[in-house]
C-alpha positions as semicolon CSV with decimal commas, in nm:
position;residue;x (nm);y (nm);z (nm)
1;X;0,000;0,000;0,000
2;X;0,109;0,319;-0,099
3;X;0,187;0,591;0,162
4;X;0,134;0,927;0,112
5;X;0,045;1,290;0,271
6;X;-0,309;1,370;0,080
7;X;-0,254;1,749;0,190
8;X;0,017;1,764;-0,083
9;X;-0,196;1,822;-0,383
10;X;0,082;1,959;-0,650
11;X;0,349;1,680;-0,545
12;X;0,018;1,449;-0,618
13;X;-0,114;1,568;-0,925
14;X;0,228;1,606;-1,115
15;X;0,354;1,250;-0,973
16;X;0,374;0,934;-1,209
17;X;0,364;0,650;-1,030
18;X;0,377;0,293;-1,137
19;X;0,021;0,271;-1,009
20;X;-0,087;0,563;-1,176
21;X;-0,334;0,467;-1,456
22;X;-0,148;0,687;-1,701
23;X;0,171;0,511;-1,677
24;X;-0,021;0,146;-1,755
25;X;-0,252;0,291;-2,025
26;X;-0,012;0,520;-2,217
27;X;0,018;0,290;-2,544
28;X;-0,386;0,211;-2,510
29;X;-0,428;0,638;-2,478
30;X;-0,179;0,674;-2,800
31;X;-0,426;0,415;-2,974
32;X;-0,733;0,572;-2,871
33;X;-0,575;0,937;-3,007
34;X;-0,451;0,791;-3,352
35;X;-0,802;0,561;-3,405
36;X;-1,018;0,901;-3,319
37;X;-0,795;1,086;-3,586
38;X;-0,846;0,826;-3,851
39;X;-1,228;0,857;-3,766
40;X;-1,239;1,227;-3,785
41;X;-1,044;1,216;-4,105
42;X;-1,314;1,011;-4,237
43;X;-1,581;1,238;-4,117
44;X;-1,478;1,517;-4,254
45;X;-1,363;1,381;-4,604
46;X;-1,692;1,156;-4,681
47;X;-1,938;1,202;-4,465
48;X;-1,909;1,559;-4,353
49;X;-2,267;1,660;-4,508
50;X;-2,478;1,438;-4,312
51;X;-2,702;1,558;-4,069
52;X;-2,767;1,270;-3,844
53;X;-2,384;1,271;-3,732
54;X;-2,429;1,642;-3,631
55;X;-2,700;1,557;-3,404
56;X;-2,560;1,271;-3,196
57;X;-2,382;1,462;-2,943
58;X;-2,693;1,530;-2,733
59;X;-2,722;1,131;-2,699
60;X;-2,438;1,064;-2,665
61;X;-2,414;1,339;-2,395
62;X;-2,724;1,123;-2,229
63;X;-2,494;0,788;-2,287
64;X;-2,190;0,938;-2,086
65;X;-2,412;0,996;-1,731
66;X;-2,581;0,664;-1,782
67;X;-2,205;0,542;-1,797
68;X;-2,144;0,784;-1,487
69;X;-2,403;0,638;-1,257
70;X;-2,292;0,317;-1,390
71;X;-1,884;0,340;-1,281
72;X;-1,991;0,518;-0,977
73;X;-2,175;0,203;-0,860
74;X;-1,897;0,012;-0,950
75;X;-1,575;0,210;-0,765
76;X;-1,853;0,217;-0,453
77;X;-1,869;-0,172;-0,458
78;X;-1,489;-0,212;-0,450
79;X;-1,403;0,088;-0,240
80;X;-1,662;-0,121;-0,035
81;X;-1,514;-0,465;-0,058
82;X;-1,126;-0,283;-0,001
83;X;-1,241;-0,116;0,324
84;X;-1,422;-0,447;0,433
85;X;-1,134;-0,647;0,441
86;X;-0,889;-0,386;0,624
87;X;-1,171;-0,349;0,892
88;X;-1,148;-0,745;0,918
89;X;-0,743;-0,692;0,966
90;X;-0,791;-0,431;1,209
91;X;-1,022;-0,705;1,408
92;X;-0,741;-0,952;1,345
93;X;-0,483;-0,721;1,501
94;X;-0,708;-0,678;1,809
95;X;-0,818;-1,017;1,819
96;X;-0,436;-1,161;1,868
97;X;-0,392;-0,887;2,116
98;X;-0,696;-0,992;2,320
99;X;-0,627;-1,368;2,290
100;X;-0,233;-1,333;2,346
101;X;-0,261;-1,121;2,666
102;X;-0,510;-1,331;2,826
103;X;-0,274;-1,631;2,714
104;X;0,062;-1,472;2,876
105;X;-0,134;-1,407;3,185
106;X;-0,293;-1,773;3,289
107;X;-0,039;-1,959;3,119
108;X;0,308;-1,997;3,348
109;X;0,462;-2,266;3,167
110;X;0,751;-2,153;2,946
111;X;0,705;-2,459;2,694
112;X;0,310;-2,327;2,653
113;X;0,408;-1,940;2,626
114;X;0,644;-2,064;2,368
115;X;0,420;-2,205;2,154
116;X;0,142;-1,942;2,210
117;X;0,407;-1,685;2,104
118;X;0,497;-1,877;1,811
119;X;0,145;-2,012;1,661
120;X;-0,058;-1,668;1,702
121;X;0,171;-1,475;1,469
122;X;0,195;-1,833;1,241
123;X;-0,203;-1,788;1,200
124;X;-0,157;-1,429;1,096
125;X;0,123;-1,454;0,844
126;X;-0,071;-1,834;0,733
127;X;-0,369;-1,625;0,654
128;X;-0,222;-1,327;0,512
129;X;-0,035;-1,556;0,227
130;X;-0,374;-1,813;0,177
131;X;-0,508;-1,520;0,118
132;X;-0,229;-1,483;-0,222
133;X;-0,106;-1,776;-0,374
134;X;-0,005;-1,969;-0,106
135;X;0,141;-1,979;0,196
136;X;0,530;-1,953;0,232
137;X;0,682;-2,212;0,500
138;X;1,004;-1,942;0,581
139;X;0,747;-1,727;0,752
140;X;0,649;-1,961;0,967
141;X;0,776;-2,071;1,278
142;X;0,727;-2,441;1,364
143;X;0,950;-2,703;1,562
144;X;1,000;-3,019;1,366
145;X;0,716;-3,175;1,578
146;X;0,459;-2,933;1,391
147;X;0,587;-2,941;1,029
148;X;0,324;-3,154;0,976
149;X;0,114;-2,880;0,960
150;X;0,293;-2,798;0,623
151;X;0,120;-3,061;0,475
152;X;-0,199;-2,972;0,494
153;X;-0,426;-2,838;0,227
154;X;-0,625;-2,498;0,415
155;X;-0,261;-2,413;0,695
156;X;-0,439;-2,113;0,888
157;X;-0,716;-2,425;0,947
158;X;-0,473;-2,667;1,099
159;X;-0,275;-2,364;1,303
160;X;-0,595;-2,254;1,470
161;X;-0,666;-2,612;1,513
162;X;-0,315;-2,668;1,706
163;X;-0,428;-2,381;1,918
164;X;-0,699;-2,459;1,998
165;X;-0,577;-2,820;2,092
166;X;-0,328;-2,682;2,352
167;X;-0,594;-2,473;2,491
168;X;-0,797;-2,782;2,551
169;X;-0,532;-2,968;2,668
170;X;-0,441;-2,688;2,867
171;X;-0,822;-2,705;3,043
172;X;-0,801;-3,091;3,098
173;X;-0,499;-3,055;3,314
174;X;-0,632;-2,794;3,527
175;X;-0,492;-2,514;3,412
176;X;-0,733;-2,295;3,339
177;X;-1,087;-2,312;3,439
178;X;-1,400;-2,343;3,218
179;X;-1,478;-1,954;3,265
180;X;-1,137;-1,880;3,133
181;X;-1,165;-2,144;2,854
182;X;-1,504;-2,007;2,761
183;X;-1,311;-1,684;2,753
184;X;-1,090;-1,793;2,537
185;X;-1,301;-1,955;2,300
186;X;-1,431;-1,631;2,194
187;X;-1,094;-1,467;2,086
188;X;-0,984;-1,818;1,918
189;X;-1,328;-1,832;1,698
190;X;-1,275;-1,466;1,548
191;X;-0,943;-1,521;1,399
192;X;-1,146;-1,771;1,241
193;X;-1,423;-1,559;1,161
194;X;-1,190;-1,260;0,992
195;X;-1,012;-1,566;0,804
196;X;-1,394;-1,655;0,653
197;X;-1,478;-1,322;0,608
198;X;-1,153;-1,210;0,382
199;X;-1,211;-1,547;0,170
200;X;-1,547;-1,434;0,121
201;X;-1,412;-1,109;-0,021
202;X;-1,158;-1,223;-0,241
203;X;-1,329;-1,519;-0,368
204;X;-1,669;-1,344;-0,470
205;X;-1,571;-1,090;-0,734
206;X;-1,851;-0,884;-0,930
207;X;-2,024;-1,079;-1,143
208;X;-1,929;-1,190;-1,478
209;X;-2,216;-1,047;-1,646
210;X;-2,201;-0,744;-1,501
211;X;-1,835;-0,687;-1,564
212;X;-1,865;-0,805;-1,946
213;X;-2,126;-0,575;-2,034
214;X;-1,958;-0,253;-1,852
215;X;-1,651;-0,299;-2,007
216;X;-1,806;-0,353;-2,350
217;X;-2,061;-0,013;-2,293
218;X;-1,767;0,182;-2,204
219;X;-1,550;0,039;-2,544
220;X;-1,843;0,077;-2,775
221;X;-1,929;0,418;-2,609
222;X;-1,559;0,535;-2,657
223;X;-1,420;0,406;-2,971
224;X;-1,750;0,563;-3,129
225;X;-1,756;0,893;-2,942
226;X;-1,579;1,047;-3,248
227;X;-1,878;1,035;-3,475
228;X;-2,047;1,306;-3,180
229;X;-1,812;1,547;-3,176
230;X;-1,581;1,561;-3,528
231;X;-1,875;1,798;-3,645
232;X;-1,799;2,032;-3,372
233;X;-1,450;1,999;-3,276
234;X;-1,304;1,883;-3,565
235;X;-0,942;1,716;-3,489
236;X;-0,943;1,875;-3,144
237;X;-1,250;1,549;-3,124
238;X;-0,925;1,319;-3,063
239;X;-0,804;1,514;-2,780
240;X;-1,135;1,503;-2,583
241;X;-1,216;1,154;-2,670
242;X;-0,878;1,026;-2,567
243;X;-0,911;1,178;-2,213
244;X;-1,288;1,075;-2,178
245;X;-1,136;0,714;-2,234
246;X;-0,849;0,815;-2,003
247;X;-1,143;0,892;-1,745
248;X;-1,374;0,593;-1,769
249;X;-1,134;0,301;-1,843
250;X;-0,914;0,438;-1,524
251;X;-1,188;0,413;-1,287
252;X;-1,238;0,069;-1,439
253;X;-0,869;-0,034;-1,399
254;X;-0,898;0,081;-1,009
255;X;-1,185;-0,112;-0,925
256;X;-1,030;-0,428;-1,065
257;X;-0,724;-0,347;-0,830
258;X;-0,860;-0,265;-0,510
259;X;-1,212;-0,549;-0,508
260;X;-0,956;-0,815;-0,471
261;X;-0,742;-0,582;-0,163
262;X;-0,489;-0,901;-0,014
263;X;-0,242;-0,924;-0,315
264;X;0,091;-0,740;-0,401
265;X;-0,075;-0,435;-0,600
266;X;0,029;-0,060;-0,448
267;X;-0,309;0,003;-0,350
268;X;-0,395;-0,314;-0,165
269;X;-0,395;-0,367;0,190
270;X;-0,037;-0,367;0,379
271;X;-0,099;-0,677;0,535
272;X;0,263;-0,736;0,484
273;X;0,323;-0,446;0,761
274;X;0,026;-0,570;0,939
275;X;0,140;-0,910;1,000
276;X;0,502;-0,799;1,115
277;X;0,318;-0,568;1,330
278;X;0,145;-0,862;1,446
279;X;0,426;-1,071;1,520
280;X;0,614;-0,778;1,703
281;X;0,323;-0,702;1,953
282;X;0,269;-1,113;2,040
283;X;0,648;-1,086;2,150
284;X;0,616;-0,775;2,339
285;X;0,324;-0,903;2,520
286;X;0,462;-1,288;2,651
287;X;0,794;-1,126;2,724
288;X;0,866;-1,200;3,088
């Protein structure tokens, strides 16, 4: 995730990132410039005269806000699904808190705090790669006795699992007492529950219908947006229709990035940072 002081509007406005839609659409903006050209050399040569081509910028005007309403919808519902999932991080970073300080304070054993101290931050960094491509085994910290764990198809599943073993375990021998177990449970079941909720995020995109047909509005609405306005602008028509494709296909490009917000793109989640943060706060907390 990209950081950045939003007061700084000059520093913003002139800056090129590698995110920036400008930099990953130049050669499809050069395109859409040199196509518009062609059309509104054709215009004017052939078809110049006619009278229905003069009158098509007032729908087309009416196309553009139906288009509008239409990408405004669809940043909403990924701006919604992005800020979804880092509320269900924020939970997670509370969540280990909650269940790690109870943990260091009515477990006494150093073999227990150990493990506690080791597994909490292995669910966190477990979840935050399932959540990618898969999860990396050098992030993890696991005696040989646990590599087993490795082998298993859904990892945050069978970490939460080990917890939630030695917890039990934990109870049978006395330990702690049902009230605290009970206690427990409840922390233990929302790492779980944020786990569910980011798979539901990342493996529900916007439907395929939906998708196909805005992207295929917006193309048709673009690559024919010449025809409107060579009769009134001439050549300068290739200028205005390249930036009105610049406008609508960027939106486009950022909702793709940010509905899926767990991956490696510069606007998704840090849950990189988040996870070290994580890991860093479990220590701090069983440290004697």
């Amino acid at each position: 995730m990209i950081k950045y002081n939003p007061k700084n509007w000059f520093k913003l406005i002139f800056a090129i990132h590698k995110s920036d839609t400008l930099r990953i659409m130049w050669k499809e903006l050069i395109y859409m410039g040199l196509f518009t050209v062609l059309v509104a050399y054709l215009e004017m040569t052939f078809f110049h005269e006619t009278e229905v081509l003069k009158s098509l910028i007032g729908v087309y005007s009416l196309i553009g806000f139906v288009i509008s309403l239409l990408l405004v919808f669809r940043t909403n519902t990924a701006y919604d699904r992005w800020w979804e999932g880092r509320k269900k991080w924020g939970a997670l970073v509370n969540d280990t808190r909650n269940l790690a300080i109870k943990l260091s304070v009515l477990v006494e054993q150093k073999e227990e705090r150990d493990f506690f101290e080791r597994m909490i931050p292995n669910f966190v960094f477990a979840m935050k790669e399932h959540l990618r491509k898969g999860v990396k085994s050098e992030e993890l910290d696991l005696l040989e006795g646990e590599l087993h764990i490795l082998q298993k198809e859904h990892i945050p599943n069978a970490i939460s699992k080990a917890i939630y073993e030695r917890v039990i375990l934990l109870k049978k021998q006395g330990k702690i007492t049902e009230e605290e177990f009970i206690v427990l449970d409840k922390n233990m079941n929302a790492l779980l529950d944020n786990l569910g909720a980011c798979e539901r995020i990342k493996n529900t995109p916007i439907p395929f219908s939906y998708s196909l047909f805005l992207k295929k509005f917006i193309f048709i609405y673009v690559t024919t947006l010449p025809l409107a306005f060579v009769s009134e602008f001439g050549y300068y028509s290739a200028l205005i229709a390249t930036f009105v494709f610049y406008v609508f296909v960027s939106m486009e490009v950022l909702a793709e990035e940010i509905e899926d917000p767990f991956g490696m793109d510069d606007n998704d989640l840090p849950t990189d940072d988040l996870s070290i943060k994580i890991k860093k706060n479990i220590s701090e907390i069983f440290l004697v």
